[in-house]
C-alpha positions as CSV (number, residue, x, y, z in Angstrom):
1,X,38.7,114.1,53.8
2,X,37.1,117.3,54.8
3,X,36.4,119.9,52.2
4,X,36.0,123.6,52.6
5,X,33.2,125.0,50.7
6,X,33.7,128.6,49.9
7,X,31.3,130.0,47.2
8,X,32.3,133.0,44.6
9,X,29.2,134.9,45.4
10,X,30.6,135.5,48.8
11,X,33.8,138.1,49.8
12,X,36.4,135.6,50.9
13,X,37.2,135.1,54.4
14,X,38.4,137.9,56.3
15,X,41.0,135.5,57.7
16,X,42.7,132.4,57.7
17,X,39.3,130.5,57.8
18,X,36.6,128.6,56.0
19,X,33.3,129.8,55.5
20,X,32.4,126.4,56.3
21,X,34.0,122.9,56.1
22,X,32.3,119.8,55.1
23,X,32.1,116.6,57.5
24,X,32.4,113.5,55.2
25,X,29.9,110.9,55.8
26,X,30.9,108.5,58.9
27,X,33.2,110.9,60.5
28,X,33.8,110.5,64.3
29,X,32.8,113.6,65.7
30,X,34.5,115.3,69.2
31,X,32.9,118.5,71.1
32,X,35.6,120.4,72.9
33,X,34.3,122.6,75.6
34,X,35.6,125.7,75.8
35,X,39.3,125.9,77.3
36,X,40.6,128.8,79.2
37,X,44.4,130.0,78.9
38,X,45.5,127.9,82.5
39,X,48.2,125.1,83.0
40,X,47.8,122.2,85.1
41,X,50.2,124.2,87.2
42,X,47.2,126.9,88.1
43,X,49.5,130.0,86.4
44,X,47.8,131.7,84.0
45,X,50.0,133.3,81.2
46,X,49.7,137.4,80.7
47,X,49.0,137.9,77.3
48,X,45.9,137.0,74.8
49,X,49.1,134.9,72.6
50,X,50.6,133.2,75.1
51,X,46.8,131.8,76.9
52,X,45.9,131.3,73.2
53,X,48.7,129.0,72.5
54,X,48.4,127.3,76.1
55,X,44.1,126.4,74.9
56,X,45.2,125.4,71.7
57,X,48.1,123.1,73.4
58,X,45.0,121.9,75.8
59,X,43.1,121.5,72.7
60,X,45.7,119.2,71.2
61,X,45.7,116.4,74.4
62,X,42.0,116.5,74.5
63,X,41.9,115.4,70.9
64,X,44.9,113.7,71.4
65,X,43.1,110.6,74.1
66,X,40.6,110.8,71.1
67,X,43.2,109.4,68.1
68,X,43.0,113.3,66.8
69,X,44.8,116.3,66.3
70,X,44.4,120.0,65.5
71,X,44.3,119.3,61.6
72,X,40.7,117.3,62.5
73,X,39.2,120.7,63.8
74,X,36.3,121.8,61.5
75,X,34.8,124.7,63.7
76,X,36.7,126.8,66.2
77,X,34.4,129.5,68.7
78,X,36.7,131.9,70.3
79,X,36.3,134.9,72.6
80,X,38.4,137.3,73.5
81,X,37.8,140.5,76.4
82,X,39.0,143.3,74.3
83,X,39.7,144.2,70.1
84,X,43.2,144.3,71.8
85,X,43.8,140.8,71.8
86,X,42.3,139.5,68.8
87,X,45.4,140.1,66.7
88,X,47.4,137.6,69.5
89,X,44.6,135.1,69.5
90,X,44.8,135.0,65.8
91,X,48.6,134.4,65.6
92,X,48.2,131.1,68.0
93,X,45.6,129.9,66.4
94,X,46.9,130.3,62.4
95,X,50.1,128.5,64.2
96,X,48.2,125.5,64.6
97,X,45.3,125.2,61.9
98,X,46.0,123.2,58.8
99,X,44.8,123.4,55.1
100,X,41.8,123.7,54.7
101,X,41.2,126.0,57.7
102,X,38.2,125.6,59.5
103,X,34.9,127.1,60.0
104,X,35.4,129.7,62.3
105,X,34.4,132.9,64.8
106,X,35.4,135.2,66.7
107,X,33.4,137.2,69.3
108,X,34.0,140.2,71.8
109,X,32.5,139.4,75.2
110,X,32.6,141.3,78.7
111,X,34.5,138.7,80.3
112,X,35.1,135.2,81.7
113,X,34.8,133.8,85.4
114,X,38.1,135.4,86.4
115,X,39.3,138.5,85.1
116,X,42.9,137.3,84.0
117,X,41.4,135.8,81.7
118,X,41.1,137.1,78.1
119,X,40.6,134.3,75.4
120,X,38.2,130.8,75.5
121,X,38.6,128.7,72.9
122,X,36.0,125.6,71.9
123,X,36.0,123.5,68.8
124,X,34.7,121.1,66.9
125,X,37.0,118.1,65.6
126,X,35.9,115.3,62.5
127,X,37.6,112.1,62.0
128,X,36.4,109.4,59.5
């Protein structure tokens, strides 16, 4: 069972996250690399939400051919282009993470290798 260790001496999160999530001992462990907001189709949804939702649906088959699902993620790293779409990543991704949330961040950066692209999504998923 994974256990999210969140001292009082520290503010809470600013989010729905953990400030970190304990890995029991034994756990499998699976390294998703980062996933980009395209179908298998090639189209490439508008908005930060709707790309956000389409990597976390990505997510969910990777760990999916690995006997997992998104309540096994301990550690999410996400980008996004702009302050503009960090409220619609956020909304996708509290959609799909479970109790206790895990370990995550969130960082600005200049860009991705297309343009149309505004969020990229990796994580970090524990099974015993």
């Amino acid at each position: 069972m994974l256990r999210a260790i969140t001292p009082s001496s520290l503010r809470a999160p600013f989010a729905r996250y953990s400030h970190a999530i304990e890995v029991p001992e034994g756990a499998r462990l699976v390294f998703c690399s980062g996933q980009l907001g395209i179908g298998a189709d090639e189209v490439i949804p508008e908005g930060a939400e709707a790309q956000a939702t389409l990597i976390f649906r990505s997510i969910a088959a990777i760990l999916a051919e690995a006997g997992m699902g998104l309540g096994d993620i301990v550690r999410i790293n996400a980008y996004v282009t702009g302050r503009e779409h960090m409220a619609g990543y956020m909304k996708a991704r509290d959609a799909v993470v479970s109790d206790p949330p895990p370990a995550s961040t969130l960082m600005i950066v200049s860009g991705f290798t297309r343009e149309e692209f505004k969020v990229e999504v990796e994580v970090v998923a524990a099974k015993p």
